[in-house]
C-alpha positions in Angstrom: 0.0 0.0 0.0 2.6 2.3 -1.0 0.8 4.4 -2.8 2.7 8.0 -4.7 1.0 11.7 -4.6 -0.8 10.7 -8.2 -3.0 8.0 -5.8 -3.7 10.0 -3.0 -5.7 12.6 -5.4 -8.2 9.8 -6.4 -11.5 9.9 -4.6 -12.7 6.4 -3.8 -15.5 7.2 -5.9 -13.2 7.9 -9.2 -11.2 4.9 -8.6 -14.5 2.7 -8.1 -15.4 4.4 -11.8 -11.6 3.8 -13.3 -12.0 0.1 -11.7 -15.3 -0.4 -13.9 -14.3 1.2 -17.0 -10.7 -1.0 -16.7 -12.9 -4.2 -16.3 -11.9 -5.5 -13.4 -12.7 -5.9 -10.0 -11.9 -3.4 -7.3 -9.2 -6.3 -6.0 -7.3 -6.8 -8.9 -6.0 -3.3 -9.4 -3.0 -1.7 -7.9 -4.3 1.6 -7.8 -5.2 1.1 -4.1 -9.0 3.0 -2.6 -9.8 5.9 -0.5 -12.6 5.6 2.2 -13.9 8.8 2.3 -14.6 9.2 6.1 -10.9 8.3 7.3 -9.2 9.1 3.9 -7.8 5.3 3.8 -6.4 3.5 1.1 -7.0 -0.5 1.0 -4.1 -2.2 -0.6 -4.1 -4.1 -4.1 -4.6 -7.9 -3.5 -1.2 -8.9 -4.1 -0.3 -7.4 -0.6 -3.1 -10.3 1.1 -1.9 -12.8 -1.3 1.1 -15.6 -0.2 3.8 -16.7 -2.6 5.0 -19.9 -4.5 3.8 -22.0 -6.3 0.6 -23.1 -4.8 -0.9 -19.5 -5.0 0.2 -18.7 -8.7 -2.9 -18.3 -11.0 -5.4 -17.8 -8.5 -8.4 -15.4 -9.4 -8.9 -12.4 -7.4 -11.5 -13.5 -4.7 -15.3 -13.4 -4.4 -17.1 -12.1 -1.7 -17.1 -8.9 0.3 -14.1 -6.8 0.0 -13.1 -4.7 3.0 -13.9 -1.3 0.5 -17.7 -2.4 0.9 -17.0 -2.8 4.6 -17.6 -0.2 7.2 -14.8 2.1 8.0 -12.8 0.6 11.7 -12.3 3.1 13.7 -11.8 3.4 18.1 -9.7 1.4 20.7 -10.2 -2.3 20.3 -8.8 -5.0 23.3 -8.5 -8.0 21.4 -7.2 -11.5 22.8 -5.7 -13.6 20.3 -5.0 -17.1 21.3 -2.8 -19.0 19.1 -2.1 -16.6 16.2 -0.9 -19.0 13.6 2.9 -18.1 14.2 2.3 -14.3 14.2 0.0 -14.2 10.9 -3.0 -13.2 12.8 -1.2 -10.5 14.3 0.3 -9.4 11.0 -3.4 -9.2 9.7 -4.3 -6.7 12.4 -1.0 -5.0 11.8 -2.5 -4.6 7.7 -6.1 -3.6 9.4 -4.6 -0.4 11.4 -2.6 0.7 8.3 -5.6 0.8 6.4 -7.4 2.7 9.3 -5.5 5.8 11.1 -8.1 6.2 14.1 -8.2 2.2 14.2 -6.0 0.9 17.5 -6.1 -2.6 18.5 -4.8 -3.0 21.9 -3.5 -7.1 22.1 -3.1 -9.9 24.6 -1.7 -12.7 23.0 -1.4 -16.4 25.4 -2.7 -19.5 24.5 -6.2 -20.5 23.5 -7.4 -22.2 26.7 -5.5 -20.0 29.4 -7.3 -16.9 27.6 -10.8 -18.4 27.6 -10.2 -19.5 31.1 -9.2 -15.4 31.9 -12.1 -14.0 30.0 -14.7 -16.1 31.6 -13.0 -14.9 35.4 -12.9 -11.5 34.6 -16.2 -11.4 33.2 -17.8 -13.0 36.1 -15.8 -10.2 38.5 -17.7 -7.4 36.3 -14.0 -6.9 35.0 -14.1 -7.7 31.3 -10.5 -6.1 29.8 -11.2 -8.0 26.4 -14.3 -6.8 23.4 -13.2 -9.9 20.8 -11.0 -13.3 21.5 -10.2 -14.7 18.8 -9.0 -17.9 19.5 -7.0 -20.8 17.1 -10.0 -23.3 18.1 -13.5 -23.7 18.5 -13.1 -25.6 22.1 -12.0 -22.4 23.6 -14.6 -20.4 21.8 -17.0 -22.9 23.3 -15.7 -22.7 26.8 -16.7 -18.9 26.7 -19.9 -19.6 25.4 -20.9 -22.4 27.5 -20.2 -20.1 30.5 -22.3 -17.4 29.2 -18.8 -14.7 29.0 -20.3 -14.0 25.4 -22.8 -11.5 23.5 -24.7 -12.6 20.5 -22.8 -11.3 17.6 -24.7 -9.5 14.6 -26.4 -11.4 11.7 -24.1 -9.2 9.3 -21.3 -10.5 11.4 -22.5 -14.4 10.9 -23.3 -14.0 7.3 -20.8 -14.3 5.6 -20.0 -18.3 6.9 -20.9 -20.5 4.3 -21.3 -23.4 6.6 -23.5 -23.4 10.2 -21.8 -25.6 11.5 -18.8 -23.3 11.8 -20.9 -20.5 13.6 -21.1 -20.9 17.4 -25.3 -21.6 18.8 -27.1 -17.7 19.1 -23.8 -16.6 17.0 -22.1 -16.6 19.6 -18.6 -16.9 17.3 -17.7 -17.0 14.2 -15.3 -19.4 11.7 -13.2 -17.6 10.4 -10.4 -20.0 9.1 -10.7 -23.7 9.0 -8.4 -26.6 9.3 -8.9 -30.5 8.1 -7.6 -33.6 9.5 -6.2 -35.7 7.0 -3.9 -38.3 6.2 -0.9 -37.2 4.4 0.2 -40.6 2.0 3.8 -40.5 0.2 2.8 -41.9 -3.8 5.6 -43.3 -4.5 4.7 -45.6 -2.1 1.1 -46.3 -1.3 -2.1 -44.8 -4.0 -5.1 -43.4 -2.8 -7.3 -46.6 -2.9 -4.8 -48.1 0.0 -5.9 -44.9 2.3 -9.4 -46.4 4.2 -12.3 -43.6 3.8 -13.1 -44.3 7.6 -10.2 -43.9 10.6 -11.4 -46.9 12.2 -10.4 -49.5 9.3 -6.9 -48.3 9.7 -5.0 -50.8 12.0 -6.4 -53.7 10.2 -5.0 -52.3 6.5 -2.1 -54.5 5.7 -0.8 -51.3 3.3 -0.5 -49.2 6.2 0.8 -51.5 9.0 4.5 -50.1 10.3 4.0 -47.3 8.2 2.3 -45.0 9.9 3.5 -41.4 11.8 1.2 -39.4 14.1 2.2 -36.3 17.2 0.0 -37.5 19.8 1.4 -34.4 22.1 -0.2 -32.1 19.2 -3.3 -30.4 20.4 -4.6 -31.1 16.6 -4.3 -34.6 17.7 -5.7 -34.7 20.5 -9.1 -32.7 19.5 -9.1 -35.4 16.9 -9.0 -38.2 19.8 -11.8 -36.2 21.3 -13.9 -36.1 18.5 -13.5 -40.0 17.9 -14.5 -40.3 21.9 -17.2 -38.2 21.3 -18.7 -40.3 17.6 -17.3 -43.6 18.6 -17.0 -43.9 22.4 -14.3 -43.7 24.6 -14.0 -47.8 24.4 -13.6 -48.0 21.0 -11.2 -45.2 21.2 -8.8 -46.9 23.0 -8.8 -49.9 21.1 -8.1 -47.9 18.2 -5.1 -46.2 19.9 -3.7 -49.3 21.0 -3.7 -50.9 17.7 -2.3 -48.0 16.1 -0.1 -48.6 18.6 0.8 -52.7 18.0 0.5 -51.8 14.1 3.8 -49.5 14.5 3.0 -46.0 13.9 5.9 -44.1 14.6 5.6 -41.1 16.5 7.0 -37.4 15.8 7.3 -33.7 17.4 4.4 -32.3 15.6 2.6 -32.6 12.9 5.0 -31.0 9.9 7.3 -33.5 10.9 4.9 -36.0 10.2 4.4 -34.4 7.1 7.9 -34.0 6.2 8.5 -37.8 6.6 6.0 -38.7 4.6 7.5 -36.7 1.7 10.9 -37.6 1.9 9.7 -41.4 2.3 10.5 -42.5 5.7 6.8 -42.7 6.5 4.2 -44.2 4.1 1.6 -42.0 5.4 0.4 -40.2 8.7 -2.0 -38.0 10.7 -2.0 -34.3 10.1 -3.8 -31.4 9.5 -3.8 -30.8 5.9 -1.8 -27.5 6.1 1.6 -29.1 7.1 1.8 -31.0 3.5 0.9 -27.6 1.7 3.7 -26.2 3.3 5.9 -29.1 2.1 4.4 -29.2 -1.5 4.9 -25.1 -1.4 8.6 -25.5 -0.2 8.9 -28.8 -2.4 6.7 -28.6 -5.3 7.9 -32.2 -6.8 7.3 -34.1 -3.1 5.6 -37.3 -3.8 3.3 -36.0 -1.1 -0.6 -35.9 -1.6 -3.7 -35.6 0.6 -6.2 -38.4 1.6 -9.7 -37.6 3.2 -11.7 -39.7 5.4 -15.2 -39.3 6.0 -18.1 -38.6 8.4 -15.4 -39.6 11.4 -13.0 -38.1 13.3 -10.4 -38.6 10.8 -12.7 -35.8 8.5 -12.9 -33.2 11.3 -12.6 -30.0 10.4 -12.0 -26.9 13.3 -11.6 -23.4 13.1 -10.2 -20.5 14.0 -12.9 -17.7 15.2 -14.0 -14.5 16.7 -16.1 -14.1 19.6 -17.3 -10.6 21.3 -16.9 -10.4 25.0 -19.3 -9.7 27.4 -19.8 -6.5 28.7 -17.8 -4.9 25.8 -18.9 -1.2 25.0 -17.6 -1.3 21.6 -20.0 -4.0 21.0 -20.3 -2.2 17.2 -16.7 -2.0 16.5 -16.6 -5.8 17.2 -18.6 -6.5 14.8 -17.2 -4.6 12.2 -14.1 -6.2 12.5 -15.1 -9.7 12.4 -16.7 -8.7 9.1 -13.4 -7.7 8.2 -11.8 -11.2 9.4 -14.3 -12.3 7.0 -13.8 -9.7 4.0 -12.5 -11.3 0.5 -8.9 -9.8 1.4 -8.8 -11.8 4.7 -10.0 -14.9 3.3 -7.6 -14.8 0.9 -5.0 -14.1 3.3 -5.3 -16.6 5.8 -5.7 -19.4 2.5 -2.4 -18.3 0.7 -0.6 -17.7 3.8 -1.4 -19.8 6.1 -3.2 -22.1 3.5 -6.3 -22.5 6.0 -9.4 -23.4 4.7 -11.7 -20.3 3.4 -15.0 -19.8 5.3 -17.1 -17.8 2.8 -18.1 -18.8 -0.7 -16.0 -17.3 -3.7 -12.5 -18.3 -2.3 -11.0 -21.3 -3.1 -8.5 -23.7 -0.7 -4.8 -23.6 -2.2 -3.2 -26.2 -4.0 -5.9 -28.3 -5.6 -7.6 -29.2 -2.3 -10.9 -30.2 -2.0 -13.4 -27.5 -0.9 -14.9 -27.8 2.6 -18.3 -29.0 0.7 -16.6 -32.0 -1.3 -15.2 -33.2 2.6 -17.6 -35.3 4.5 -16.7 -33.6 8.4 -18.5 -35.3 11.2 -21.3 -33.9 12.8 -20.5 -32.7 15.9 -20.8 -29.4 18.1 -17.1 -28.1 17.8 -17.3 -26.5 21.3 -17.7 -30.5 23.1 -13.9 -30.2 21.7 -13.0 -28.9 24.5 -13.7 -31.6 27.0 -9.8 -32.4 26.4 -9.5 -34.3 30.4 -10.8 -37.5 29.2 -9.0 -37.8 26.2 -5.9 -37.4 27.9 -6.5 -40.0 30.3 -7.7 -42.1 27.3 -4.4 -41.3 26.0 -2.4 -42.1 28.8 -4.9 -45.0 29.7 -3.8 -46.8 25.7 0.3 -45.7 26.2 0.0 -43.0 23.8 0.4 -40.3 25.9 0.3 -36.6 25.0 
């Protein structure tokens, strides 16, 4: 958004009208637009837009574009849990350049310690957040169930292409999304050897002693909460326990996983489906590819969303900015960059992956995620402990 002295004469209105004679849309231009209340300029799309080889070619995004959005403007106390290794911030960093009397005032911890302090202060009349926006839906849902929440608006909510990824009386918001999936190496195994359900995979000969997971990864482990929750905790643990017996090997996290399977020292693993975009982005010949399963935990899909604290007087503002986590330039930021799955129609997943309506997730309330006890004495119960 560096825009010269020519730029800054042109109305927001006269670029709209040199945007529509050119032809294209008011993203694709590098002219960059002028709000006329603050006298902003939004920056052309290639400043939202990651590199390599995964985002070449894209077309400019669909949906709302932060020019249609109202202006941000006032003191905003955000908690950000998570933050996707400082992307999130970096977004708000873009949203304050675009707005001079915007000012977002963070506190940055982890998901579950800041949902734990929001719901204490709130219930000492001492709110010091307006929006959490959290890495995970189980932490969203731990301020929701303990009523540390207000409703946000219906223009707020809209923009989510899927319900399941809105919190009950919009009480959050999706606004990025990840997959569990199963990361296979082709040089070695072909999709047809990849079971479409989790459960049939310690009785597949193709995949016995093959196998990597990160069962200290909280991925993993909301994945072994969502199996609990669809197949019981029973069957849960005999499903760890052969996984187990059949070899898997275990790894740091869940890019090592991925890693492993691309340079062939696992067949295939357990990951969110990010970590083998980043590998295919870095490495664009890895024999690495993508397997889906479906309706089970092995298809669970969780997001990244926005809540608005209770007791916030900028109830307003909040709003406004979650329709800006949701605008066509943040979609399309959090997909190139951090390659997370879109949450509103008209942007596409990198790479070639499915879109979130060709996966099959399971049916399940996101926020039961975060009943994480259980799971890790599951875990610990099967000798796979976190």
């Amino acid at each position: 958004m560096n825009g010269d002295s020519g730029e800054r004469a042109v109305t927001r209105r006269n670029a709209l009208r040199i945007g529509s004679a050119l032809g294209v849309t008011s993203l694709a231009g590098c002219l960059g637009f002028f709000n006329d209340d603050q006298d902003v300029e939004i920056p052309s799309l290639s400043e939202f837009r990651g590199s390599g080889t995964l985002v070449e070619g894209r077309p400019a995004p669909g949906g709302t574009s932060i020019e249609e959005l109202p202006d941000l403007s006032g003191d905003l106390a955000l908690y950000i849990g998570g933050g996707e290794g400082g992307i999130y911030y970096e977004f708000v960093e873009m949203l304050q350049n675009i707005y001079p009397d915007f000012t977002v005032h963070p506190n940055d911890n982890d998901s579950a310690s800041l949902a734990q302090t929001i719901v204490e202060e709130v219930d000492a009349g001492a709110a010091q957040a307006d929006v959490f926006w959290s890495i995970d839906a189980s932490s969203l849902g731990f301020v929701a169930d303990n009523d540390a929440y207000e409703p946000l608006s219906d223009a707020a909510v809209d923009p989510v292409a899927n319900d399941q990824f809105v919190g009950s009386d919009e009480a959050w918001a999706g606004v990025a999304g990840r997959a569990r999936s199963v990361p296979y190496n082709i040089d070695q195994l072909s999709g047809s050897d990849v079971p479409s359900t989790v459960m049939e995979f310690p009785s597949t000969d193709a995949l016995q002693g093959t196998m990597g997971w990160a069962p200290t990864y909280g991925a993993f482990k909301s994945f072994v909460t969502a199996m609990r929750l669809i197949e019981g905790d029973e069957a849960t643990r005999t499903w760890l326990v052969d996984m187990r017996d059949a070899g898997t090997e275990r790894r740091g996290n869940e890019y090592a996983v991925s890693q492993a399977v691309a340079n062939g020292s696992l067949a295939a693993g357990f990951a969110n489906h990010y970590y083998a975009m980043r590998v295919k982005n870095q490495q664009p010949d890895a024999p690495i590819d993508l397997a889906f399963t479906e309706s089970d935990a092995g298809a669970l899909i969780n997001v990244a969303g926005a809540l608005k604290v209770k007791g916030t007087q900028r109830g307003e503002l909040v709003d406004d900015f979650v329709r800006h986590l949701l605008s066509s330039e943040a979609q399309e930021y959090f997909a190139t960059i951090s390659f997370a799955y879109p949450m509103i129609e008209g942007v596409a997943p990198v790479g070639g992956l499915p879109t979130i309506d060709e996966l099959s997730p399971p049916d399940i309330d996101l926020a039961e995620l975060s009943n994480l006890e259980p799971t890790l004495d599951l875990m610990d119960d099967a000798g796979v402990s976190g």
